[in-house]
N, C-alpha and C positions, 0 to 999 in steps of 0.2 A: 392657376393665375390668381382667383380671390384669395387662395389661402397664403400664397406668397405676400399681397400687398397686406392684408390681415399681420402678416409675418414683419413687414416693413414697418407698418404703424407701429406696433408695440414697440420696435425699435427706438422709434421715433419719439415714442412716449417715453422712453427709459431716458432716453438721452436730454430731451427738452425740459425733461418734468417730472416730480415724485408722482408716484403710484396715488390714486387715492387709500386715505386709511379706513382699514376696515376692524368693524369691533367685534365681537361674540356678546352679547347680552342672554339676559334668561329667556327672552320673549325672540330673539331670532340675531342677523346680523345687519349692521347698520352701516354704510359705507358712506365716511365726510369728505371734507377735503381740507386742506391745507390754505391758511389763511396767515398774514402778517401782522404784529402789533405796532402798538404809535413810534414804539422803539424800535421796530424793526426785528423781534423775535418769530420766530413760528410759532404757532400753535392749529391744531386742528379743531375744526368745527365741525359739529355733527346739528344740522337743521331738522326741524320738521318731525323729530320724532314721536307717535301717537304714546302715550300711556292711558286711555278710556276711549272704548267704545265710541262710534258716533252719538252726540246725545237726541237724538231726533227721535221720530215718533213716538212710542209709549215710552221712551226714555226721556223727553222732552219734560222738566220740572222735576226730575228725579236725580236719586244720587248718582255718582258715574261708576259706571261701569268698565274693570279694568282693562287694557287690549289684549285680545285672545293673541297668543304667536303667530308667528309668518315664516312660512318656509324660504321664500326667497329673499336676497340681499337686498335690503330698504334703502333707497334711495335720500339717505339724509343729506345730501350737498347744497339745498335749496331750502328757504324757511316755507312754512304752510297757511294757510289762510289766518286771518284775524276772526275773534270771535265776534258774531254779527251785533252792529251798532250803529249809531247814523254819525256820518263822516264829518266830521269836526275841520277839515283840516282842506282838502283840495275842490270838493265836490261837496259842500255842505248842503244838509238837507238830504243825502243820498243814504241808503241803508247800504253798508257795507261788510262783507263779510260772510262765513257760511256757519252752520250748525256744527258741521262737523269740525271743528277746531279745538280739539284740545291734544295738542302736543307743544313738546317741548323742545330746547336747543341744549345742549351740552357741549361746553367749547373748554379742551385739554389745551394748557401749556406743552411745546416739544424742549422737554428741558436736556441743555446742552451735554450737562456733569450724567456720570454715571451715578444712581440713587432709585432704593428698594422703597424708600417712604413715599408713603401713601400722601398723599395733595388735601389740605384744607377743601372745603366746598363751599362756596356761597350761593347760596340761593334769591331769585331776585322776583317779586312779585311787582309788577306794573302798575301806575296809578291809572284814576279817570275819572274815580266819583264814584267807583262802580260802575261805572257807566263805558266808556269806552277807553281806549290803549289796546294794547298786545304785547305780548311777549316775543313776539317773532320779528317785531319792527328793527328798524336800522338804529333807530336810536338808542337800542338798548345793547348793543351791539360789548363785544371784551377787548376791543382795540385798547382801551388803557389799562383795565384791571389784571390783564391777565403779563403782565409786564410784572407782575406780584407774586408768581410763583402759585396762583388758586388756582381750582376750576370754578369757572361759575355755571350755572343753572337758571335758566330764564325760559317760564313756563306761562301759557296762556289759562284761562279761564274765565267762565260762564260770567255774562254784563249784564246789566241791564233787568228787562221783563225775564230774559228766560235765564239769568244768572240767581236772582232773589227773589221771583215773584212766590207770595205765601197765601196761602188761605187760612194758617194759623191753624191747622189742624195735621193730621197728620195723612190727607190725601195731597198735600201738595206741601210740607212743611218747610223749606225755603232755604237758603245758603247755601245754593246749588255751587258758587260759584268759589264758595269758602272750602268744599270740600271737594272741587275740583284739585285747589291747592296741596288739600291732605294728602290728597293720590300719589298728586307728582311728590310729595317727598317722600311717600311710602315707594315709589319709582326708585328714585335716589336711595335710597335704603337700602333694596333692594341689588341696584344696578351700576351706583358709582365707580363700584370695586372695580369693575373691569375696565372704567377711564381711568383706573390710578387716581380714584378718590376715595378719603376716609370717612366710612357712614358714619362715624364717631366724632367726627369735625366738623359737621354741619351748623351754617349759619345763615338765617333768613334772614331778608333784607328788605327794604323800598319802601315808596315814596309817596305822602299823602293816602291816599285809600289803602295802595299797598304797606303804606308803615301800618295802617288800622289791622289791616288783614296780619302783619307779622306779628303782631302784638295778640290778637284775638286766639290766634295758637296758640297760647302759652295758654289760657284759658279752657282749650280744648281739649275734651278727650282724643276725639278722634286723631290728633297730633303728636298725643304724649310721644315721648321718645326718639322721636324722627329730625331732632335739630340738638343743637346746645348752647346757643348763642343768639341775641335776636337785636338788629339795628331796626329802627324806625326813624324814619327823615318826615316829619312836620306831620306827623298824624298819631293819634293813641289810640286805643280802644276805648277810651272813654269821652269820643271827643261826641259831641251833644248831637251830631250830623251822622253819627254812624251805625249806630241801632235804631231802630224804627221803633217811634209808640204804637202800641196797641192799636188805637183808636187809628192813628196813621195809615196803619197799613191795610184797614177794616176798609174805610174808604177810598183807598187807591186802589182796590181790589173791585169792589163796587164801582166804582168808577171806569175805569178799563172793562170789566162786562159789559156794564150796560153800555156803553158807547160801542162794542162788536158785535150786539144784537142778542150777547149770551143768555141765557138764563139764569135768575142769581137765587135759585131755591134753595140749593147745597153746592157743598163746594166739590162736590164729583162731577154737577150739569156744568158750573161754573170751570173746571180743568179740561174737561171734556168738551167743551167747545173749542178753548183756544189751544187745546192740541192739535185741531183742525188747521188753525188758519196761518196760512204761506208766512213765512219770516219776515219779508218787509212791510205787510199791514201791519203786524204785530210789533214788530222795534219801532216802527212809525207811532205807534198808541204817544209814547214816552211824550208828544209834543203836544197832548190834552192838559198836561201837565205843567206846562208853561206858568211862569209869573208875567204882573207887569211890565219887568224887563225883556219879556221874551226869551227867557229863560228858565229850566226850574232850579232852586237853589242849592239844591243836591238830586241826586237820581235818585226819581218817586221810589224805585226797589232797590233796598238796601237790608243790611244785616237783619233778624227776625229771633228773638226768642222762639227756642223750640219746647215744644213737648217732652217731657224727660224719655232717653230711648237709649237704645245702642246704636244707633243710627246719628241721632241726633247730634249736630257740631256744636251749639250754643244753647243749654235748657238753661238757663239766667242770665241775670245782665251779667258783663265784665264784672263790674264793680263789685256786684253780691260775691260773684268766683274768687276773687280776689281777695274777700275780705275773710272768707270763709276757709282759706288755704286750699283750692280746688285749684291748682294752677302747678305749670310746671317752672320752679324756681331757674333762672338762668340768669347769665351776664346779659347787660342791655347796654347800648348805648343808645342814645332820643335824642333831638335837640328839633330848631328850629331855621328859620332864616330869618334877615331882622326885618325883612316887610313883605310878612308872605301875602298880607293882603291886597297886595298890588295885583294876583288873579282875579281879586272882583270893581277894584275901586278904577284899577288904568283903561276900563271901556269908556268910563265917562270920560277920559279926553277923548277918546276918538270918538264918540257917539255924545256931545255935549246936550241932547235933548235927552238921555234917559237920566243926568243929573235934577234937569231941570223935575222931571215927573218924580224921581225922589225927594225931593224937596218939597212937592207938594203937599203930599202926604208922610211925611219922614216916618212917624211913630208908626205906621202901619206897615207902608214900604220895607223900613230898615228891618222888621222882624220877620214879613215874608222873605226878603232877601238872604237872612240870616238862619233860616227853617227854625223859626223859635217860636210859630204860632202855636205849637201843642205843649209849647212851656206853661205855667200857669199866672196869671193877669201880664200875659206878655207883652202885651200894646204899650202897658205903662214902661216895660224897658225901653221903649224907642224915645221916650221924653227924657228918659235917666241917661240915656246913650247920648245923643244930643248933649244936653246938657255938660258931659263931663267930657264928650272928644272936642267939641263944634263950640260950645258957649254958648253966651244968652243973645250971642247977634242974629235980628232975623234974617234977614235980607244978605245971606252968604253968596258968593260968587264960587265958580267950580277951584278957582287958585285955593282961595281963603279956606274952604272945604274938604280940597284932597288929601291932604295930611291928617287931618283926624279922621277920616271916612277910611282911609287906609288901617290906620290903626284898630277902627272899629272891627273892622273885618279880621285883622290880623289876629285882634286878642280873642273875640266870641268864636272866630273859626277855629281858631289855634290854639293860642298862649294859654286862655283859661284851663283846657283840660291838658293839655300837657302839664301845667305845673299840680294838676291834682293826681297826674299820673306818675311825678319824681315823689308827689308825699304819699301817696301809696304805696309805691315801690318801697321807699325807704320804711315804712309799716309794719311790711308782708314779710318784705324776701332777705334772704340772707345773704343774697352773689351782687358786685360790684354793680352799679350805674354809672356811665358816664354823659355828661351830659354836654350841649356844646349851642352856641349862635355863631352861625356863618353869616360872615358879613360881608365879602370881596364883594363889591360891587364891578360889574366888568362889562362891555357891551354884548355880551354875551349872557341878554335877560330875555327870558320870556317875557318881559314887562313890555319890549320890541314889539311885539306881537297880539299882546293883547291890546294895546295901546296905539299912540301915533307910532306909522314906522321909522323906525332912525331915533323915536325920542326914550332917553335914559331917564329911568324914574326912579331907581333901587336896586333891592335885592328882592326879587320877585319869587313866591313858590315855586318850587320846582327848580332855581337855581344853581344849588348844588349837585345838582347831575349832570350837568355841564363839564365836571371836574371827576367824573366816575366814570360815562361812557360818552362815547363820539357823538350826541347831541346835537354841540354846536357846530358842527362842522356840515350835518347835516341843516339843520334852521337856517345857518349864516354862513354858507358855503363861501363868500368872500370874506369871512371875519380877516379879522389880524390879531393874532395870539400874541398878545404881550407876553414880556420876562411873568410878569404876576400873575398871568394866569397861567403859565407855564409850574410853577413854582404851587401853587394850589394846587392841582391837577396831581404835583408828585406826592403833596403833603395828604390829600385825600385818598389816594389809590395806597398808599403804604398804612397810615391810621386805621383804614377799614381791612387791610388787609392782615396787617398785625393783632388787631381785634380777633378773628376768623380762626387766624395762629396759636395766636395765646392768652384769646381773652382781655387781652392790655392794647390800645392802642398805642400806647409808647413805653414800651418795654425797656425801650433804650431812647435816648435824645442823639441828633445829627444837626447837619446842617438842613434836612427837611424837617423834624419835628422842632427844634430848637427847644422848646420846654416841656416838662411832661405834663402827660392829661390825668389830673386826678380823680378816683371816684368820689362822685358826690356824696356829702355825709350830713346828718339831720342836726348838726350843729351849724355847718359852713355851708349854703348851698353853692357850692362852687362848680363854674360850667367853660368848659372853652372857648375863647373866644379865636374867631379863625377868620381873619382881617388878610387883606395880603401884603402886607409888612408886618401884622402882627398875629403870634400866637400864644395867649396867656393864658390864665388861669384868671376869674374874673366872681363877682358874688353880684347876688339881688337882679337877674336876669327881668329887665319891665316891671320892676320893685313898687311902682305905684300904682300901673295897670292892674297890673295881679292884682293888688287890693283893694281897686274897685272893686 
């Protein structure tokens, strides 16, 4: 009688439902499932998959470790924890997440045509500061992208204290979370072949931290070879917030000890304690580190010069790598959003007293705010800053105020090193850049969010992903998708995916690209402009900014 209804079911299952798909990998079998696109295509998703080791106990602050095989059929139909971080988002204040988190998602188009060729690949690293995201989240999801004929790859890694914390030697040397990434593409490398992906057609991508981090690979050994192509959306490798000074990271190190009771003789007593202590004291530390805002202005552990090694992911800055031809040359495309500073400037509508406390203090405030204390007579930028966003009025109101405070954030966070990063590029490297300002402003901002609710401020950081993956529909589950944002959404999922293809983001003009994107060249800095009625070609991107 069980084996009859056993017998029924599978019936049942034949009839209502594809089978789940199952893969072969090197490391064992993976079983996804069958998921829809924005257009209504299939494609399968395979969640959750481990490539390292859990990183805990004496793994904790080390490199990772690959996953040994698995005999039985892996459960991939469901995503896997987030890497532990304090929750930004539903439950703030709460430490979220577990150690063992580092796997990844791999999600195949079910293409219709008969066809032997192998699938482009993009790879997608998550932003957060360093600090928190996931790759397993909904937001990052391939409901639009994969409407492009890719596969994409969206992979988790190390945040935070246990993602980059260094001692600056080589018992705890740091970038746990950089070379989490190297893994998964050495994963990828490895393993695409059998999604019907080309290890040969790899292209990394993402957003703010995550643009740093794709960028930082090209600089990496431990990377060479493992991509060909690298997008960065509103972060570089050289952006002033990405690599930690010396002195920096000396003291946050010291800092976080002595406040766990560690001892700070050598950095063996000093590792050797906080490999002890439970995950949520420990991601709890991150809020010793607070500013006046009640915030810190990027996550205390971040990128780390290392010690020269085989091991090591970063032994100099970018900038030296770069200069030095220590880099792997590849097509890039970079650009920005036109007010990305609207992630720090739209609290002060909603929170109108921490304008006021900036204000008090401007020349101090705005360069803790901006992590520019360990620049050198830094104070004196906060009177230079002033001066050339704000003017010589004292007594500014938060209206009179937000526009240049915006600006301010946008250019020292952003604009500055991005544009040192198109005149480097054009320097070094021999392979195409393209470069681009996204401007659709849409109700569909995180400016929503950080801001009053309901009130439109811009083009806030982070907004063009809006137009890559289901985001918005996640944030603003009642939006209403206009024609224009409809229309961005095809313009960005084809650009970055013909990028992926052939290196060109418009190989060819349609009725979605309408004009081509040309490489940027050291006679014409010329950058896309991507409005939603317009897509041109455009020069002198923040032409007087910059030259502050």
């Amino acid at each position: 009688m069980i084996l009859l209804s056993i017998f029924f079911l599978h019936i049942i299952v034949i009839i209502h439902g594809k089978q789940n798909p199952r893969v072969t990998i090197s490391d064992g079998i993976v079983e996804g499932k069958i998921l829809k696109t924005k257009e209504g295509r299939e494609f399968q998703a395979f969640q959750g998959i481990p490539f390292a080791e859990p990183p805990v106990g004496d793994l904790r602050f080390r490199s990772p470790v690959p996953k040994k095989p698995w005999s039985m059929v892996l459960d991939a139909t469901k995503p896997h924890t987030v890497c532990p971080q304090i929750d930004t988002d539903v439950h703030k204040g709460v430490v979220d997440g577990e150690e063992d988190c580092l796997f990844l998602n791999v999600y195949k188009p079910m293409l219709h045509h008969e066809s032997t060729d192998s699938l482009p690949v993009m790879v997608y690293f998550h932003g957060g500061g360093f600090n928190f995201g996931a790759g397993n989240s909904d937001y990052y999801g391939p409901q639009t992208l994969l409407d492009r004929d890719i596969i994409l790859v969206v992979t988790n890694y190390r945040l935070g204290i246990l993602g980059f914390f260094s001692t600056g030697d080589e018992v705890a040397p740091g970038n746990y979370g950089l070379k989490d990434q190297s893994l998964a593409l050495k994963w990828v490398n490895k393993n695409i072949k059998y999604f019907n992906g080309d290890p040969e057609k790899v292209t990394i991508f993402g957003n703010s931290a995550g643009a740093t981090c794709s960028q930082l690979h090209i600089v990496s050994p431990l990377s060479k070879g493992l991509f060909q192509k690298v997008i960065s959306q509103s972060g570089t490798s050289l952006n002033h917030w990405v690599t930690m000074a010396e002195d920096e990271s000396a003291n946050n190190v010291m800092k976080l000890a002595k406040n766990l009771g560690c001892s700070t003789n050598t950095s063996s007593d000093i590792v050797n304690c906080l490999r002890v202590i439970d995950t949520e004291t420990l991601v709890n530390q991150e809020k010793i580190f607070e500013l006046w805002d009640g915030s810190p202005a990027v996550s205390p552990f971040r990128t780390t010069i290392e010690s020269p090694s085989v091991h090591a992911f970063l032994s100099d800055t970018p900038e030296n790598l770069l200069k030095s031809g220590n880099f792997q040359d590849v097509p890039v495309i970079a650009g920005l959003v036109r007010d990305e500073g609207l992630v720090k400037s739209a609290e002060y509508k909603l929170k109108s007293e921490l304008f006021g406390k900036l204000m008090k203090d401007f020349d101090k405030n705005i360069v803790d705010s901006l992590n520019l204390k360990y620049v050198v007579n830094a104070y004196s930028v906060g009177s230079r800053l002033r001066k050339f966003y704000l003017g010589e009025e004292k007594n500014l109101t938060l209206e009179d105020a937000f526009s240049g405070l915006t600006k301010i954030f946008t250019d020292i966070y952003f604009t500055k090193a991005f544009d040192e990063s198109v005149m480097m590029h054009l320097n070094v490297s021999t392979k195409p850049m393209f470069i681009y300002l996204f401007a659709h402003e849409s109700g569909d901002s995180y400016s929503r969010l950080y801001g009053k609710p309901g009130e439109q401020l811009g083009v806030c950081h982070g907004d063009e992903l809006m137009y890559l993956f289901p985001i918005a529909t996640r944030l603003f589950p009642h939006r209403n998708e206009t024609e224009s944002d409809k229309r961005i959404t095809q313009l960005m999922t084809s650009t970055w995916a013909n990028f992926a293809k052939t290196g060109n983001p418009t190989p060819y003009t349609n009725d979605i690209t309408k004009n081509k994107w040309e490489p940027v060249t050291s006679n014409d800095l010329k950058y896309y402009y991507i409005d939603s009625n317009v897509q041109e070609m455009r020069t002198d991107m923040f032409k007087e900014r910059v030259e502050f």
